[in-house]
Every structure is written in C-alpha cells, then in structure tokens.
N, C-alpha and C positions, 0 to 999 in steps of 0.2 A: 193509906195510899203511899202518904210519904216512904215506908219502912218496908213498900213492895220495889222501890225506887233503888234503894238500898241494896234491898236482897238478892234481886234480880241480874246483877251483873256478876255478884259473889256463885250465883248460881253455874251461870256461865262459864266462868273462869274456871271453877269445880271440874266442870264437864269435859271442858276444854284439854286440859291437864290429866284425866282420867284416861281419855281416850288416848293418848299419847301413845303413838307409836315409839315400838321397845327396838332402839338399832344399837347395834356396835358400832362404837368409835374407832378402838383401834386392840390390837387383837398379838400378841406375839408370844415368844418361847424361850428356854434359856438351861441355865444352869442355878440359879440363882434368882429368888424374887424377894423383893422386901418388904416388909407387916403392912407397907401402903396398898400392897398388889400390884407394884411396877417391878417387871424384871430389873435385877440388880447387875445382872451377868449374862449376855445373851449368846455364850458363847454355847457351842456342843461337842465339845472335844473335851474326853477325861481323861488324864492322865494317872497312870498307878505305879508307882513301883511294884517289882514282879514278888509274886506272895513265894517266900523260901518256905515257907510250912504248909501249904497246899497239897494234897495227895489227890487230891478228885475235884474235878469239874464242880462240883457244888461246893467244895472247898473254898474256891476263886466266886463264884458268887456269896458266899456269904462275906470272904474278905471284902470285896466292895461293897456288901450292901453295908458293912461296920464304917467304912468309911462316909459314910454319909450325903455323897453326890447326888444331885436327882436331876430331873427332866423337869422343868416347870413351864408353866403355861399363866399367863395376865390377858384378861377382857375388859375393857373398858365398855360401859356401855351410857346411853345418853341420859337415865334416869339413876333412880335409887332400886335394889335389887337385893335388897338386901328381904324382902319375903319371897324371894322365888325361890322355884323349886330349882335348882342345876344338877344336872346328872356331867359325868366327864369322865372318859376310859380313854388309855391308851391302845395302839391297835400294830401289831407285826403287819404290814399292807402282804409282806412277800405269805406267812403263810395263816394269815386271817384269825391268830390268835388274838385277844384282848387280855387287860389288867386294869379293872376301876381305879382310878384314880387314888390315892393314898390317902391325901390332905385333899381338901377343897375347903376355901374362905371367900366369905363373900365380907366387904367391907365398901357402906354407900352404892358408888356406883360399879365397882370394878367387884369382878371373884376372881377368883387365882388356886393353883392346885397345882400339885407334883406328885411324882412317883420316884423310891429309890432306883437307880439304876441296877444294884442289885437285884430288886425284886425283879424290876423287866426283865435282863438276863435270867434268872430263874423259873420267868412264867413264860411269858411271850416269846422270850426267842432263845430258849434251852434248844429245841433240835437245831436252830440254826448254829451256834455256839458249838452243841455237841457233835456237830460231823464238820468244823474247822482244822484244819490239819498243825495249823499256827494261830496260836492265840496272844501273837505281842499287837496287833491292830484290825478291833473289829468295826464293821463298817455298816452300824445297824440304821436300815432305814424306818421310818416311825409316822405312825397319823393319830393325831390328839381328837378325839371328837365332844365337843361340850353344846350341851344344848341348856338354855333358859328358860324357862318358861313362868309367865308372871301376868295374872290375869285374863287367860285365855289366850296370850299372844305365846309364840313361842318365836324362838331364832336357835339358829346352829350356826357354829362356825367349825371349821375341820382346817387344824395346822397339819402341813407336811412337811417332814424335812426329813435328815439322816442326821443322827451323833456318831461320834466314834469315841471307841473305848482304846486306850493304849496304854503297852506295861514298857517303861522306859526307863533302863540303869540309873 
C-alpha cells in the first residue's frame, strides 16, 4: 500500500506532462541564426557588390548563392522537440512558387532553418527576377511556412515579410 502512495502521484505528474500542450513561444526571421536557434541578425536587406563577370541572369544567382546569405527562420516552443517531425518551405506569396527549406535544426526546445538567398532567386522567384528591367534593388516578398508535429499535436506558424536584395558600388 505504502509503495501505491508513492507511485501514484509519479503516475500523475507523468500524465500531466505528457499531455502538455505543444505552443510556440516566440517565433522570428532574419539574416543570420546562431547554433542556439536564436536569430543572430534580424535584418533583411542584402547587400552585394555588382558581379563584373556575370553574362546571365543565373550567373548573378549563382554569385550570391557563393556568397553565402540566407533567410532564416527561429521557433521557440514551450517543450523539448527535439523528436518531432518539422517540415518548413519557403513560399513567393506573389506567384505561389515554393523551396523546402535548405538546413533545418532542431536543438531542445527551439528548431531553426534557412534557405540561400541564391537558391530562392533561382527557384522561387526566377520569373520574377527574369522580367525586372533593373536589377540594383529587388524587393522580394516572402512566407516561411513550418509546421511541428510531435505526438499527435501539431502547430503551424507562417512568417511574412519582404527582403530586399541590392547591388551597391
């Protein structure tokens, strides 16, 4: 009896804990995130010097994507998540193009993931890019969509904003 006295509140607490609703804390986007999964850099403005050896439009996306810039994304959420599943793509809203996410890390509670900017220009927003008549500042708008799912709960959260790319003497 004693050792059901015992058991019984560990039981509890188990259950308690189990059932825990999965929420996001706090949820942002950037240029930069750090090995913790806090953005480091929440800026979205890239700046480039203008490529002299460029002949072609895929020329200028491979020079950035060599530069190494990305889009990142940090979720913080109330638990440890570190066994859930997370799916995360980026999305052109204007012509409903997507790009899965590149990296994605989950560490504890938060996951974090990017995409080269490169690559975006390349996939997602090539015809936008491709029918610009001036390409010293592009003014791309963008939706992050990531979803968690971990024990039968799921949550979504969906960032929106606009970066801009710019080639500057």
């Amino acid at each position: 009896m004693r050792n059901i006295i015992y058991f019984l509140p560990g039981i509890f607490l188990f259950i308690a804990c189990a059932n825990k609703q999965l929420i996001i804390i706090k949820a942002e986007c950037g240029s930069s995130v750090s090995m913790n999964g806090t953005i480091a850099n929440a800026s979205l403005t890239y700046i480039f010097k203008p490529c002299t050896h460029c002949r072609s439009l895929k020329d200028v996306c491979n020079y950035i994507y060599f530069q190494g810039d990305t889009l990142c994304f940090s979720i913080q959420c109330n638990q440890n998540i570190e066994s859930a599943t997370v799916t995360a793509y980026f999305e052109n809203p204007t012509a409903h193009t997507t790009y899965k996410a590149e990296r994605l890390e989950k560490v504890t509670t938060a996951v974090y993931g990017f995409s080269l900017i490169g690559s975006l220009l390349e996939t997602i927003y090539w015809d936008d890019i491709r029918n610009t008549h001036s390409i010293k500042t592009l003014k791309l708008p963008f939706v992050i969509h990531v979803t968690i799912e971990k024990q039968n709960q799921k949550v979504h959260h969906t960032f929106s904003d606009t970066l801009y790319v710019q080639f500057v003497d």
